[in-house]
C-alpha positions in Angstrom: 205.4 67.8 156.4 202.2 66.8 157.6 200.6 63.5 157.4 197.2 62.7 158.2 195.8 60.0 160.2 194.5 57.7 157.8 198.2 57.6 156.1 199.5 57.0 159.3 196.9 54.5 160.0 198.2 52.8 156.7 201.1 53.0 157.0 201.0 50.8 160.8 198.9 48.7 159.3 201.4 47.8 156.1 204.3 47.6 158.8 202.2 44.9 161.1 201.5 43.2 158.0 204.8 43.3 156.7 206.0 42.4 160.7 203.8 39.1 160.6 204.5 38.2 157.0 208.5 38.1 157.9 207.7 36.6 161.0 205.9 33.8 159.4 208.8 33.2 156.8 211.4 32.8 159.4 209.4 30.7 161.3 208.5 28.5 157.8 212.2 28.4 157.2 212.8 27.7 160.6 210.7 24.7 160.2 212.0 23.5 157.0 216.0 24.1 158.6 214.9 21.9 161.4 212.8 18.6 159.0 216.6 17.5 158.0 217.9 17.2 161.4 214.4 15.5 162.7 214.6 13.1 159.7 218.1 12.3 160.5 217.0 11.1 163.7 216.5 7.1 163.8 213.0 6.1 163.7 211.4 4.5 166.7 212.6 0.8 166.9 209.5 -1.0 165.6 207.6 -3.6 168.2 208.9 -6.8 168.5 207.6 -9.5 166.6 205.0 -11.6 168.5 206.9 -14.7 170.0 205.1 -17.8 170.3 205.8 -19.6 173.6 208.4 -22.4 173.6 207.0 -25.8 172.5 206.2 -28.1 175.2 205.2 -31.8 175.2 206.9 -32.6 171.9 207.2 -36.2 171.2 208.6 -36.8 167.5 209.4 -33.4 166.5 212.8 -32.7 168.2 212.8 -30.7 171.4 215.6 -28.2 170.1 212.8 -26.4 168.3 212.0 -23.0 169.0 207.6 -22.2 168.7 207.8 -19.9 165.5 209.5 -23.2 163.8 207.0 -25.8 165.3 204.0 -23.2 164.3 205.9 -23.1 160.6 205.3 -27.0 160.5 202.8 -27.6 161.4 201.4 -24.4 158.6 202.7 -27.0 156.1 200.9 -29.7 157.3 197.7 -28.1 157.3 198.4 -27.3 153.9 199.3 -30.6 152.5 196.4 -32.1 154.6 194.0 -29.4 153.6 193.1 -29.0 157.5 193.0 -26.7 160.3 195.1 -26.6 163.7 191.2 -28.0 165.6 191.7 -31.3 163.8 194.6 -32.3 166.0 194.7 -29.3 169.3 191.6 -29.5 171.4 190.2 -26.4 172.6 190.8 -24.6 176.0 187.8 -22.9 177.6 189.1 -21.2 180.1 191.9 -19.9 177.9 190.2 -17.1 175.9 191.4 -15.1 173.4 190.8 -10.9 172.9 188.0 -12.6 170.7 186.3 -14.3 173.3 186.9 -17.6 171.3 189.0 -20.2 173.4 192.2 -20.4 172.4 193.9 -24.0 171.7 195.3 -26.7 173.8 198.4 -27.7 171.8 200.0 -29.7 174.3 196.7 -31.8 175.4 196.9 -35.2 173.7 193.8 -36.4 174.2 192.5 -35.8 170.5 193.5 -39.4 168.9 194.3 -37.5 165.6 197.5 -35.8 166.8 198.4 -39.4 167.9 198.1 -40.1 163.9 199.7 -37.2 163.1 202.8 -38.6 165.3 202.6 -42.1 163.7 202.6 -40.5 160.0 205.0 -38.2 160.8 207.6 -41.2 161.8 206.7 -43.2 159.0 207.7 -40.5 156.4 210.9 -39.8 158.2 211.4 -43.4 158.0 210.6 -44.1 154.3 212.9 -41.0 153.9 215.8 -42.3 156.0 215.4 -46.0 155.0 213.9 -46.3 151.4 214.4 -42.8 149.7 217.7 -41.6 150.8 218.9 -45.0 149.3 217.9 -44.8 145.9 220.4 -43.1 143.4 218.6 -40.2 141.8 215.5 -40.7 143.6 214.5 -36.8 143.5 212.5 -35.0 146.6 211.8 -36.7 149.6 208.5 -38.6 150.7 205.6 -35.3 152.7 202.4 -35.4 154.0 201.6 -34.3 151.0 202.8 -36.3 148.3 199.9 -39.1 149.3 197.7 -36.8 151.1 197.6 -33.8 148.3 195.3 -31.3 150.2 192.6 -33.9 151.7 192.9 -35.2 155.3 192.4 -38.4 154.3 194.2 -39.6 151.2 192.1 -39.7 147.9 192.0 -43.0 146.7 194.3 -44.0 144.0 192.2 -45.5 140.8 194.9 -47.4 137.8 194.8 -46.4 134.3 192.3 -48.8 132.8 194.1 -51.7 131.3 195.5 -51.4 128.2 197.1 -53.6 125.2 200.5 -53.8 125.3 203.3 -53.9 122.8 205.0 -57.2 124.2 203.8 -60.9 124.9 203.1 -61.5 128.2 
């Protein structure tokens, strides 16, 4: 039997193709054999949090305290006094951040409003401690908040306008 060129020319060319298509499958399957095994692999541990430096210079918080739990405070006081951390930490210029901004001071005392923040601090651990705690009942302790509600300096209180009354005075 003879066969011609072109048939045989075909024919190669079918066996290549069929060659690379097989070739291609087993790699693919290959692959896919090999995801399971990857994906049972544990993932790269992720970074580790950013860790705030220990707290130094603290005067009426106690000194036990680590920096993520002094930072967490003092997020709640800027909340109930409707501030930011510049109102009491003075800036540090030769302490820049990435930014180019300078970073805070937070030891530095020299800003007179952290002293006030000390002062107020002591006196609602002390109507807590010596008022508060002794009343029966008397609900949720005394915060910054519960006179200062969101304004750095508390709003002033204004009474109900008088009113008659029920009862002989």
């Amino acid at each position: 039997m003879r066969v011609s060129r072109s048939t045989l020319a075909a024919v190669a060319a079918v066996a290549v193709a069929s060659a690379s298509f097989l070739a291609s499958r087993t790699l693919v399957s290959a692959l896919a054999a090999a995801t399971p095994a990857q994906a049972a692999q544990p993932a790269p541990p992720p970074p580790p949090p950013h860790t705030m430096n220990a707290p130094i210079n603290l005067k009426v918080l106690p000194r036990n305290l680590t920096g993520e739990q002094v930072h967490e405070i003092m997020e709640g006081w800027e909340g109930e006094l409707g501030t930011s951390c510049k109102t009491c930490h003075v800036e540090d210029p030769k302490n820049l951040a990435p930014n180019g901004r300078p970073r805070l001071n937070f030891a530095d005392d020299s800003k007179p409003e952290k002293q006030t923040a000390r002062k107020m601090f002591m006196m609602v651990q002390d109507i807590n401690k010596n008022y508060i705690a002794k009343i029966d009942s008397s609900g949720a302790p005394v915060t910054c908040g519960t006179c200062h509600r969101g304004h750095l300096g508390p709003e002033p209180f204004a009474a109900a306008p008088e009113k008659e009354h029920d009862h002989d005075h």
